[in-house]
C-alpha positions, 0 to 999 in steps of 0.5 A: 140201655132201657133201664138206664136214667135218661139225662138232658144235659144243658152244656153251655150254662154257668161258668167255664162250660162245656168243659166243667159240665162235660168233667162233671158228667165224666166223673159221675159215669165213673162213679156210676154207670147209671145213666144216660147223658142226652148233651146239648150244645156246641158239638165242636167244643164238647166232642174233644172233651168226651170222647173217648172219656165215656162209651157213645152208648152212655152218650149222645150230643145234640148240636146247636151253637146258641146259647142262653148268656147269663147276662140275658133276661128271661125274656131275652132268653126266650126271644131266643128261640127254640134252637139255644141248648137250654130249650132243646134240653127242656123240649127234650124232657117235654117230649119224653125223650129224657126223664129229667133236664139240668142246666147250670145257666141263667136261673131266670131263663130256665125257669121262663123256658121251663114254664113255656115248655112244660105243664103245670101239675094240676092244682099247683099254681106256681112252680118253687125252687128247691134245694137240699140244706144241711143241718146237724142230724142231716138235710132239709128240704128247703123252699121256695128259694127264689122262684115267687117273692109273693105267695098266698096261703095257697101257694104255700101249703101247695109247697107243703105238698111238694116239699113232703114228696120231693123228701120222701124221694130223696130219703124214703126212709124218713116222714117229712117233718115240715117248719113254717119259717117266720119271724117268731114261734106264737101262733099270733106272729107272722103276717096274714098269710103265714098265720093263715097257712099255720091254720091250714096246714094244722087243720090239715092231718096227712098221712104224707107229712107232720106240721110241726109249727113255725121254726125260726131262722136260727133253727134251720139246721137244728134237725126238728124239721126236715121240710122248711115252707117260706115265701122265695123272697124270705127263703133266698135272704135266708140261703144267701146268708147261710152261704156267707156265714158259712164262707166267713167262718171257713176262711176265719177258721182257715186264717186262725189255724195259719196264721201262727205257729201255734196255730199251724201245730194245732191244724196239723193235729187236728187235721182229720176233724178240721177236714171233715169240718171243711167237708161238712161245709163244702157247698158242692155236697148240696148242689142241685136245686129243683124247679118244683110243680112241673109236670116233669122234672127241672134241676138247676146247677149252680152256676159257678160250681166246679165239676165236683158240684155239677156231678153231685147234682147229676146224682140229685137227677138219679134219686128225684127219678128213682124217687117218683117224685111227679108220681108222688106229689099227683098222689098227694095233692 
């Protein structure tokens, strides 16, 4: 039971919860009987769903019948109080009690929660939201996502910092490799504080990470770097993007190979690479973003994701714990 990775589990946040959060967390024990899952929420609704499913010594439920809406501010989600299932699975990581927290609630309200509860790693200034990106040799690290629409040059080596450690846990294997999104690969390019975190980060000679300049958009999944630095407001138009390129092409792709006979003999013989085309793509393989500069561990599921994706991102909780991530970026900074 010590041994065991010890889960808060926000029940109630995103869409159709409990019972996608509690399938999710089902499907991961079955593959893996790793962890202990920490459960917030409506005890009604969520007993029915996994008992019998998961052995009690795997699981414990903590009720509370409020709950964090998606349609609430960050603010009203705070003025909540301290009885919602999203803070008491906060309250409970603050208090040691679990060794990472997930929700797939309000990402605004997570976020303020988070910061109300937790601490701030010394000499990070603001937390940045991060999350894995495929691309052709295999996955980035991508941040900040969303979390700061305004960054200084400060900011922005610090997500360095952290973006190099949150790889180095996830692939111990691989150094970090880190791109400085911008409009251009010039030196001269950019605004005044990318230019000036070009200058740091290239004065700056760490053991822990190589610079390897600016990258631009259309380089994001071309595999020369592995750590992608950009301010929240450019990284989110840049995931989001991503995203919808990717849902146009699958949908066209699947249209093109349905729509005509020709076509359909030609999906059914290439069915094993078209499968493994549509597997590539499948944004639930990437699930899990991660509020980064806490002093513990935050990680946000995607709201509308299925049981599939929220337990790959049970899987992301396993290797951020398993990895020392707070560990290594104190030692960094």
């Amino acid at each position: 039971m010590s041994d065991l990775i010890k889960i808060a589990v926000d029940a109630m946040g995103g869409d159709n919860s409990p019972k996608k959060i509690i399938d999710g967390v089902i499907h991961n024990h079955n593959k893996s009987k790793i962890n202990f899952f920490k459960i917030f929420g409506n005890e009604n609704e969520i007993n029915p769903l996994i008992n019998k499913n998961i052995s009690k010594e795997f699981y414990e439920i903590v009720h509370t019948e409020n709950l964090v809406k998606s349609t609430d501010s960050p603010l009203e989600a705070a003025k909540k109080g301290k009885n919602t299932s999203m803070w008491l699975a906060i309250e409970s990581v603050k208090k040691k009690e679990t060794d990472i927290v997930i929700s797939a609630g309000n990402t605004g309200a997570l976020l303020v929660i988070a910061k109300l509860n937790l601490k701030m790693i010394n000499n990070i200034d603001k937390p940045a939201l991060s999350a894995l990106w495929p691309n052709k040799n295999g996955m980035s690290v991508v941040l900040d996502l969303g979390a700061n629409i305004d960054c200084s040059a400060k900011n922005l080596f610090d997500f360095s910092i952290m973006g190099a450690a949150l790889y180095t846990s996830l692939y111990p294997n691989d150094k970090p490799n880190i791109g400085l999104l911008n409009i251009g690969t010039e030196e001269l390019k950019g605004n005044e504080v990318i230019k000036e975190t070009y200058q740091i980060l290239s004065d700056k000679k760490s053991i822990n990470f190589d610079f390897a300049g600016y990258i631009e958009g259309n380089q994001l999944m071309d595999g020369k770097v592995n750590v992608i630095i950009s301010d929240g407001f450019t990284g989110n138009v840049a995931l989001k993007t991503a995203e919808g390129t990717a849902n146009f092409i699958t949908k066209e792709l699947k249209k093109a190979m349905t729509d005509t006979i020709i076509g359909k003999l030609s999906s059914l013989l290439n069915f094993s690479n078209l499968n493994k085309f549509k597997k590539r793509l499948d944004p639930r393989l990437y699930n899990g973003a991660i509020f980064i500069g806490l002093d513990s561990p935050v990680v946000k599921s995607h709201g509308g994701t299925d049981f599939i994706g929220f337990s790959n991102s049970l899987d992301v909780c396993n290797r951020i714990v398993q990895g020392n991530l707070i560990k290594k970026i104190k030692q960094n900074i």
